[in-house]
C-alpha positions, -999 to +999 in steps of 0.1 A: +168+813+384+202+811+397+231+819+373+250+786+362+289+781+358+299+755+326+312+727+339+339+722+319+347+757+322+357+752+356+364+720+362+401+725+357+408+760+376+431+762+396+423+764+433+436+800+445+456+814+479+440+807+514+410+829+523+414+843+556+378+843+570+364+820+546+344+841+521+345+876+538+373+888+521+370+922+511+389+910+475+366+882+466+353+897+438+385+905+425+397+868+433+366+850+412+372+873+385+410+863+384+399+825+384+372+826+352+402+821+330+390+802+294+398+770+301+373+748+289+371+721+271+354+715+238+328+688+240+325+660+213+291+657+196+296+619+196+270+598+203+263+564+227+243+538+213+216+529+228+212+490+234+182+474+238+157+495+255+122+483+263+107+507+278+092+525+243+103+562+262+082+555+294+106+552+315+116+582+333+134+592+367+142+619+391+170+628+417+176+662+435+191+684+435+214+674+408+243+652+394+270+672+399+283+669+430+319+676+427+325+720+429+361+733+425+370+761+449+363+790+421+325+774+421+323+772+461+330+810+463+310+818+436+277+796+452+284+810+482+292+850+475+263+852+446+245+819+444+259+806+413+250+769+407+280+747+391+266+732+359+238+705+366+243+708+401+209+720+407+187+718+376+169+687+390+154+703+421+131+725+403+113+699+385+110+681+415+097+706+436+074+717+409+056+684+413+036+695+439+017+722+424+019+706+390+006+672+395-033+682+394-028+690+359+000+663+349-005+642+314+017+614+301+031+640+275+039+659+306+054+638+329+091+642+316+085+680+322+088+667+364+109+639+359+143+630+332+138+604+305+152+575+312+155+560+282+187+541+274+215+563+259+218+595+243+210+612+210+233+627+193+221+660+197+220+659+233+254+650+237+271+674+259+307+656+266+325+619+257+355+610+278+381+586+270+391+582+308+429+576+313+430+573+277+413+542+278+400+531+241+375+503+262+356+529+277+335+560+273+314+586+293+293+603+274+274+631+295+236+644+282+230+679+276+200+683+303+209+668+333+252+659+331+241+623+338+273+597+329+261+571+305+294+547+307+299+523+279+328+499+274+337+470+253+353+453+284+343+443+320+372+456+340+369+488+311+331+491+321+336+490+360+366+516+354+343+538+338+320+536+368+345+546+390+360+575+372+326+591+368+315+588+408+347+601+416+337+632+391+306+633+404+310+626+443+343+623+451+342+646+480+313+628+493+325+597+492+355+608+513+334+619+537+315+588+538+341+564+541+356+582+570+320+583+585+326+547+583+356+544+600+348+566+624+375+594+614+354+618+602+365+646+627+399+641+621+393+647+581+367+671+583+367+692+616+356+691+651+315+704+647+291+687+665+274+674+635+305+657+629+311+643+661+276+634+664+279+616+627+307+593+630+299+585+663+265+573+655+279+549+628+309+534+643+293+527+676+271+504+650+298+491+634+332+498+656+351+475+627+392+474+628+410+475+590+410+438+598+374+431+599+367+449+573+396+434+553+380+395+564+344+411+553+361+411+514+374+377+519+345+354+532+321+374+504+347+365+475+351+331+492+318+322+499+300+333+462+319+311+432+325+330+400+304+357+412+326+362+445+355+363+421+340+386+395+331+410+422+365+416+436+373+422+401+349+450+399+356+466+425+395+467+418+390+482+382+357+505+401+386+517+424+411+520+397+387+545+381+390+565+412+417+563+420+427+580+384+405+606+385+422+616+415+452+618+403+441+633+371+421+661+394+451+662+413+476+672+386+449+694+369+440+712+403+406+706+396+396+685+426+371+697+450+374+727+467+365+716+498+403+699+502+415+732+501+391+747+529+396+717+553+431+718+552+442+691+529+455+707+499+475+741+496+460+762+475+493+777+461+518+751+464+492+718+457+510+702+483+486+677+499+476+644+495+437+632+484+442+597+495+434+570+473+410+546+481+413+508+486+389+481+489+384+482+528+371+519+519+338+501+502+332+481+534+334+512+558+309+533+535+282+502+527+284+497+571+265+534+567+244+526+542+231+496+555+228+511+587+207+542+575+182+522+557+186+479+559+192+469+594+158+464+616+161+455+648+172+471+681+154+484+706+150+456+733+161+473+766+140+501+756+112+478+754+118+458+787+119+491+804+083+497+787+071+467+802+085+468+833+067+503+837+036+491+827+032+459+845+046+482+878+013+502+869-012+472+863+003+448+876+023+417+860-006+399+843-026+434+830+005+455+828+020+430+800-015+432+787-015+472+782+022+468+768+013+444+743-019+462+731+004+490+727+030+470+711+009+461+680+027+432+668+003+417+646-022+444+642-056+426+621-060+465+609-023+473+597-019+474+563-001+453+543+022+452+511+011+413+505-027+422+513-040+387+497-043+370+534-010+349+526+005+342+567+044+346+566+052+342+604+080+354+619+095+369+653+058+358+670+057+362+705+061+324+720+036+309+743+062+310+774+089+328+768+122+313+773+156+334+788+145+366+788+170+386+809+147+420+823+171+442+842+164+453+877+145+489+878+165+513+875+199+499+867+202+505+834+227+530+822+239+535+786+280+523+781+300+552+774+315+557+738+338+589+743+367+591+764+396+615+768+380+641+759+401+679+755+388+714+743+360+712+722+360+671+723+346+681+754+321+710+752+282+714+760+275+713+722+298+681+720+281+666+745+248+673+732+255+654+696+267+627+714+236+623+731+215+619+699+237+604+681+232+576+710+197+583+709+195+574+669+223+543+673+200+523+695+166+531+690+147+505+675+127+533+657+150+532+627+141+566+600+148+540+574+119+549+545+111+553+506+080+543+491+063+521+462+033+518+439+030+488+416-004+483+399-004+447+380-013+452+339-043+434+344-058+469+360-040+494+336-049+509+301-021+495+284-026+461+303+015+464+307+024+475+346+029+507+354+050+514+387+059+544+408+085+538+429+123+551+449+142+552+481+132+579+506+169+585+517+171+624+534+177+656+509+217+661+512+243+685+490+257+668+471+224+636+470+237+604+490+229+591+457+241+593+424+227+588+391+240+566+359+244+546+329+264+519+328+268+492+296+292+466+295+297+429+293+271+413+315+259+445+328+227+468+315+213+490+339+203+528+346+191+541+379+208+552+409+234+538+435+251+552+471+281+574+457+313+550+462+292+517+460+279+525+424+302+498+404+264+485+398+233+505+397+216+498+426+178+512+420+167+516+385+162+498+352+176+474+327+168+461+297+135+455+303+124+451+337+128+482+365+134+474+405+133+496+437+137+489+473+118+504+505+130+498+539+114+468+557+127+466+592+120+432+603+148+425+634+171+409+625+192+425+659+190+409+690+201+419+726+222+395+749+231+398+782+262+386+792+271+380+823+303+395+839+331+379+858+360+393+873+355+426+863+335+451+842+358+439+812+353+400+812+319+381+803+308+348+808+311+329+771+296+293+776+307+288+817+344+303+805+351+335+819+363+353+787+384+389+781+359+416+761+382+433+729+385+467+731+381+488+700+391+519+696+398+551+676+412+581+682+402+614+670+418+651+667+410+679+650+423+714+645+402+746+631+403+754+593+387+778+567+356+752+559+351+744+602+366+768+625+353+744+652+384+752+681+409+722+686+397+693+707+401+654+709+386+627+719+384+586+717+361+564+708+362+533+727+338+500+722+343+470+741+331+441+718+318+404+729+315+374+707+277+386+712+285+419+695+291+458+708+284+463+744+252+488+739+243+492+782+252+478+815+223+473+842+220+442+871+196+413+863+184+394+894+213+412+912+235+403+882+260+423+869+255+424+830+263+443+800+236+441+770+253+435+736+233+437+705+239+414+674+231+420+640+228+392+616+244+416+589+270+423+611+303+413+602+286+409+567+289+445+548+301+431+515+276+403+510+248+423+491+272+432+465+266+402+447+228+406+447+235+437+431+258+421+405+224+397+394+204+425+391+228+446+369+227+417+347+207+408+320+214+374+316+207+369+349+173+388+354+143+379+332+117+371+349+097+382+384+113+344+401+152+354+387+148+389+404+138+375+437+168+348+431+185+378+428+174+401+459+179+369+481+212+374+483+210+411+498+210+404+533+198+443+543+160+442+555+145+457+525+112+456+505+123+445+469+094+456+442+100+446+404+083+455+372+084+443+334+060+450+303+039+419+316+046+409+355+047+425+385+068+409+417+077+416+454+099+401+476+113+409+516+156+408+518+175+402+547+190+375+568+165+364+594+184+341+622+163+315+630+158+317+668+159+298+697+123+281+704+107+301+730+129+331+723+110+365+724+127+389+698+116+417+715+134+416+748+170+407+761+179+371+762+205+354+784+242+352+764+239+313+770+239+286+745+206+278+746+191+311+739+215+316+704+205+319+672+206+280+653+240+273+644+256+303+655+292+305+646+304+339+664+337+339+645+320+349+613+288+358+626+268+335+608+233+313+616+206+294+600+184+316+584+148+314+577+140+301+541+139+323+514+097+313+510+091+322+545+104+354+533+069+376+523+067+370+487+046+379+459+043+379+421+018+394+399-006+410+430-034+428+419-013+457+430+013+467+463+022+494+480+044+500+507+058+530+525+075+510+556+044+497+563+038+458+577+048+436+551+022+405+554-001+393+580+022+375+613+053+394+599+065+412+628+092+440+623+114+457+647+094+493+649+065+502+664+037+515+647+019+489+627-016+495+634-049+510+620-034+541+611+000+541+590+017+566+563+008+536+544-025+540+545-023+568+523-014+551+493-031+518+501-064+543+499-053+560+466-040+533+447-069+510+459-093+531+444-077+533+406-074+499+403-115+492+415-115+518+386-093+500+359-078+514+332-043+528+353-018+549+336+019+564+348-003+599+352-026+584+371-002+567+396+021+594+398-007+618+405-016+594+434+017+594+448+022+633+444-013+636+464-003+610+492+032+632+497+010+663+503-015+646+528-012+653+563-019+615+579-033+630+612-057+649+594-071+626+565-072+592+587-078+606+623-091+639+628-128+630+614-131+609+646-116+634+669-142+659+654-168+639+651-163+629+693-161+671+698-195+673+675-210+646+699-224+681+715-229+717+699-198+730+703-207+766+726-169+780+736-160+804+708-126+796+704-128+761+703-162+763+678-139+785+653-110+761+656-132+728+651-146+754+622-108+760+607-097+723+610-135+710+594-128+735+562-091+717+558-102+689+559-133+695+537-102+709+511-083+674+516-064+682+546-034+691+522+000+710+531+003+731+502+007+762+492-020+788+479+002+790+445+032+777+434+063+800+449+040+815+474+058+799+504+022+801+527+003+776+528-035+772+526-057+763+554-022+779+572-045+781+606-058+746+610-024+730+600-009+755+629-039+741+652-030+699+642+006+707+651+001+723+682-026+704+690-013+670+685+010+663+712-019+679+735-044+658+729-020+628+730-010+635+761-045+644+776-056+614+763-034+587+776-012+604+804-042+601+830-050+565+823-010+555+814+005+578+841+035+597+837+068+571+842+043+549+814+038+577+793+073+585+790+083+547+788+063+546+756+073+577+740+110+562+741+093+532+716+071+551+696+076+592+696+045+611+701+043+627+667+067+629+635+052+662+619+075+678+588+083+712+609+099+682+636+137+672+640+138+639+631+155+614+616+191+611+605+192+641+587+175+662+615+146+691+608+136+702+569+147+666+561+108+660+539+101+623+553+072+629+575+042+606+594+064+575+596+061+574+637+037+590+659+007+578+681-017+583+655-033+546+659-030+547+690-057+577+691-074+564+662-082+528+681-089+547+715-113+574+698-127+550+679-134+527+706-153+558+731-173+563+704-186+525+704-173+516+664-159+483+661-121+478+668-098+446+654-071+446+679-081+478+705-060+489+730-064+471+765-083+501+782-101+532+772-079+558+779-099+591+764-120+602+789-119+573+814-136+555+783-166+583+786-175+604+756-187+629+776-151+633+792-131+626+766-154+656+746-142+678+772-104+668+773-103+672+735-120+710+736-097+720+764-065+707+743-082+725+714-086+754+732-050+756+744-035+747+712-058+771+692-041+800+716-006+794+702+010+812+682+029+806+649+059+818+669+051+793+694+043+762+672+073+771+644+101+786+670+127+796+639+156+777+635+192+793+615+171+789+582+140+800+595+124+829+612+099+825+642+064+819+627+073+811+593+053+780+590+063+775+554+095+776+560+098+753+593+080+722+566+106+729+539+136+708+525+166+713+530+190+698+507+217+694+541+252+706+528+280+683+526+301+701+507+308+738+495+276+744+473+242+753+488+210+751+476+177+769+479+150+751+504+118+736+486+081+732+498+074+705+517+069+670+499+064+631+516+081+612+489+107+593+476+139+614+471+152+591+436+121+583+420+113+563+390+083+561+369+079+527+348+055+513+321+076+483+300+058+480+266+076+445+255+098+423+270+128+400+251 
């Protein structure tokens, strides 16, 4: 167990001299030793009432590693130099790690041992600290004795909201410093030149390229445009920022701020000279443009698509080729599974009957507009280069990581006949968490749970009174791509037969080495050039056309609006019933799945702003920039539409039970990824949770035990490799080396097809040689299966839609390798439909050819043996190639989760898990 630092006892030391070679000073011990001075502060044993709870002590959440997230620069060099933890800045990761061994065995009396109670309040004996921030006599935080969770309690509104503020500035104020730069696209310039920073900010801002301006009007149309709520909103966020902005002055005066000012050159360590910047309103804009664009903005993708078609129909041929690309496509797959599974239709983004405007580009022509310019020293290095090239890659792929997961079973099937949900955002495994968890009470606001550090003036995903909500990533589009046509130069565009000047946004960036990033100096600038269609994304020729392909997203333009959907659900008078939370979630315009739960209903709904389109449009490809291809009622000064109505939203209350785990929402709801077919992540709880409630009698064990096995499963071995061997068991099998590999994977699979370790803390898994067969296998049999038939340029056309495979040892996502969320994309339907259909089963919505084998079993046996064969010969080595946490061959290892540092403090990796990374475990027992 790693040895823990109070935090009060160091909270207010005083940050020490520069380190010359950041922590290999010969005199660190000497230097920590110096800094443990007795400062700490005695904690009051006073107690926060609890108001009304009706949860009866079932309700109960989870969020790694822990809620301290803030480390002065005594508690960086300790973590670092000996692996000290600042207090409660780890003690959630074991109990959420532990899950994965523990849950065979878990009871209701033991979930709390893998989860925190999240009951309302604190009892006076687990009272660690109560704050009076600023001396305020509205407000208090009172911090538990387990976990260091703020439970903020005032008398007044603007007291509550200050409250809110001053804890997330104790508990993520570095963070959100980083994020708000990330947001404005700075982050080099405050953080350092490394390529993850390069490849970070430029990521996000060619998304959102917004000048102080925009984000300034953002604030104005969402007061403007919501009534009393609009109002009340800019009035919590004023008094939310007030709370920050005093703890970091407080911090400031104390010295207690986070180290990490110090080691990146913002603070002197002797003299305190330095400035933490305060943060203003325009600050919230920039960091909920990151958020939204992690996890709530589907859509994208369309030149990457055209180019997909175009390739297949210059295979087949126009008529057939579309054919293939469409069967591929999977828009409205009759075997996907669904979240609203009782055969309601909720059409949306349907491919027309003749498609109106597209504009296709000419082969060849497309090239991707450039976003850094002026580049100097290592602005302009291989590595430089290289992040810039993924972060690209991640800006404009349609295949957005965006994930989390949710179980809701209806009281009709449970023991206590009250719902019972499992449920949380999937958000990446950082140090300190994206998220951040609290308590806040106050007038018109009752709510526990979690919310993005520097947006948590409401709680985002959690609980109130009586009633529990969490959100998955949906994905419908809700992007589109315009060609515009250009006159007069590269620079000018076409804008309704007037030839009209593009604006040119830009930022400039420079950066310098220092102890935290010794990254040498470099510079660069960013530079977007923005249409009243949105960012210019590519240039290509259409019919001989010069054009430049915007893309425009109906949220953009629109950070701030969500905030007041947040502001319903915070409030109690608001919320009390399943139809006043989807009132509520209606007004977050972010593509998200919305799931609700109270001691007697259940309810669902689908978020975002969905234009309404142009009849004859086709969402999936480029349009023409002319009138008569726009969204209805377009206004392109404030980027708004009609939108579809919120009941052709997918909708749902009191379901027998849903799941989703960015799955296909209801039957003719197309969304923006591909991937919607037989065989989906989704599947695996659709399967588990299915079961229990044919069974009856549901309780929180039982669901969590079904979402703890689901975040073990491997997905290409429960729901694809039966078929695969049942085609290679068509025939004895007579080649040694492929009989004892089919004999390996059959015993895995026979065990549950798990990845899990032989005991807890082992770090090796069981059935370690057929998982290294599946992943080396994989992307072999996927290409020996469809290359021949697909060819090569179609082949690679479609791996830029859908990537071949998404196992946990890959790097994907937004958070890279170790990053836990697994399964989402890969071809696995793709070879489930095509196996399926060689061996003569029924398929709903096959694939246009038979691509295994020609369509022969016989020939597909033998290209599945000889992949076999060739993946069986790997080696760990080979399969797991080692990475700067991991050593060649450590398959353990290459799965685990990395909580990716942020900050000073490190954390140790976990095994593997597929699951939400804030997770909440609900069973109301009465209602008001």
């Amino acid at each position: 167990m790693p040895r823990r630092t109070s935090r009060t006892a160091l909270d207010r030391l005083r940050t020490p001299g520069r380190l010359t070679g950041f922590l290999k000073s010969a005199s660190i011990c000497v230097l920590i030793a110096g800094l443990l001075s007795p400062l700490a502060q005695t904690a009051s044993a006073a107690e926060a009432a609890a108001p009304n709870d009706y949860c009866g002590g079932q309700c109960s959440d989870i969020l790694p590693p822990g809620e301290n997230g803030n480390a002065t620069l005594a508690q960086v060099l300790l973590n670092q130099a000996f692996g000290t933890q600042p207090d409660h800045a780890e003690d959630q990761l074991g109990p959420y790690a532990n899950l994965a061994k523990g849950y065979p065995t878990l009871t209701n009396s033991t979930i709390n041992t893998f989860f925190n109670d999240a009951s309302f309040g604190v009892a006076s004996d687990q009272v660690a600290s109560t704050l009076s921030p600023a001396g305020r006599t509205d407000v208090t935080i009172v911090r538990d004795k387990k976990t260091g969770v703020p439970h903020i309690t005032s008398t007044t509104r603007y007291g509550t909201e200050f409250g809110a503020g001053y804890a997330a500035a104790q508990d993520r104020l570095w963070l959100m410093d980083v994020f708000r730069h990330v947001g404005r696209g700075q982050l080099t310039t405050f953080a350092g030149g490394a390529p993850s920073n390069q490849g970070l900010e430029q990521q996000f801002w060619r998304n959102a390229p917004y000048s102080e301006a925009d984000l300034q009007a953002q604030i104005d149309n969402a007061v403007a445009n919501n009534g009393a709520r609009g109002q009340q909103a800019l009035a919590d966020a004023n008094a939310y920022l007030a709370g920050i902005n005093s703890y970091i002055d407080t911090s400031d005066s104390g010295r207690y701020f986070p180290g990490e000012y110090v080691l990146t050159g913002h603070k002197d360590s002797i003299t305190n000279a330095g400035t933490i910047e305060h943060f203003k309103l325009t600050d919230l804009v920039a960091l909920a443009s990151v958020i939204g664009a992690l996890f709530g903005s589907g859509g994208g993708g369309e030149v990457n698509n055209a180019i997909s078609l175009m390739a297949a129909q210059e295979r087949y041929g126009v008529t057939k080729g579309t054919e293939v690309w469409e069967s591929f496509r999977e828009r409205n797959d009759p075997e996907a599974v669904l979240t609203v599974h009782n055969g309601e239709s909720f059409p949306y983004a349907a491919k027309p009957a003749n498609a109106q405007g597209e504009a296709l580009p000419d082969a060849g022509s497309v090239t991707t507009e450039p976003l850094v310019y002026d580049t100097s020293g290592t602005g302009a290095d291989q590595s430089a280069s290289a992040a810039s090239a993924t972060a690209t890659a991640n800006a404009l792929t349609s295949a957005k990581r965006g994930m989390s997961n949710a179980l809701v079973v209806s009281g009709k099937y449970t023991a206590s006949g009250h719902p019972v949900a499992v449920f949380g955002p999937q958000t990446g495994y950082f140090a300190p968490q994206l998220l951040m968890l609290q308590e806040i009470q106050g007038p018109g606001i009752s709510a526990r749970g979690a919310s993005f550090a520097g947006l948590s003036m409401y709680v985002e995903l959690g609980r109130g009174q009586d009633y529990a909500w969490s959100a998955t990533t949906s994905g419908q589009d809700i992007i589109d791509t315009y060609a515009v046509e250009l006159c007069q130069d590269d620079y000018h565009y076409l804008y309704h037969g007037t030839c009209t000047a593009m604006d040119k946004i830009e930022q400039k960036n420079s950066w310098a080495p220092t102890t935290a990033d010794s990254t040498a100096a470099g510079s660069y600038t960013m530079r977007v050039w923005r249409t009243k269609y949105g960012p210019v994304e590519y240039r290509a020729t259409v019919d001989g056309k010069k054009v430049a392909y915007t893309t425009l997203r109906s949220s953009y333009l629109h950070e701030a609006d969500s905030i007041i959907g947040f502001q319903m659900l915070n409030d109690p008078d608001y919320v009390k019933s399943p139809q006043t939370f989807q009132s509520a979630v209606q007004h977050i315009n972010y593509t998200f799945n919305w799931f609700y739960a109270d001691s007697t209903h259940t309810a669902y709904y689908n978020s975002g702003n969905n234009p309404v389109r142009a009849s004859g449009v086709d969402a999936e490809f480029p349009v023409w920039a002319q009138s008569a291809y726009e969204w209805k009622n377009w206004a392109p000064a404030t980027n708004t539409a009609d939108y579809t109505p919120a009941s052709a939203h997918p909708n749902s209350i009191d379901q027998d039970y849903y799941i989703s785990w960015n799955n296909k929402q209801a039957k003719d709801y197309a969304t923006a990824s591909w991937g919607d077919g037989s065989v989906h992540r989704g599947n695996l709880l659709e399967d588990r949770v299915k079961k229990l409630v044919a069974a009856g009698g549901v309780t929180r064990t039982a669901l969590v035990k079904a979402m703890a096995d689901a975040s073990l499963a491997d997905l290409r071995a429960e729901d694809v490799l039966p078929d695969l061997l049942k085609v290679i068991n068509s025939s004895t099998v007579t080649d040694s080396t492929a009989a004892a590999a089919v004999s390996k994977l059959q015993a895995w699979l026979t065990a549950g097809g798990k990845r899990t370790e032989t005991s807890a803390g082992s770090k090796k898994y069981a059935d370690a040689d057929a998982i290294r067969i599946l992943d080396a296998w994989w992307p072999l049999l996927a290409k020996g299966i469809f290359e021949p038939g697909l060819g090569t340029d179609l082949y690679t056309a479609l791996q830029a839609n859908l990537p071949v495979d998404e196992s946990p040892s890959a790097a994907h996502g937004p958070t890279g390798a170790h990053a836990g969320s697994s399964f989402q994309y890969g071809w696995w339907s793709y070879v489930d439909k095509d196996v399926r259909a060689v061996l003569g089963e029924s398929v709903q919505g096959p694939l246009a050819d038979k691509y295994c084998g020609g369509g022969s079993l016989a020939t597909c046996r033998d290209t599945l043996i000889s992949t076999l064969k060739t993946a069986a010969g790997k080696t760990a080595a080979q399969v797991y190639p080692g990475d700067t946490l991991c050593s060649a061959g450590d398959q353990w290892c290459a799965d685990s989760i990395v909580q990716r540092t942020l900050g000073g403090i490190k954390h140790y990796n976990i095994s593997w898990q597929n699951r939400p990374t804030f997770q909440q475990v609900v069973e109301f027992t009465s209602h008001r």
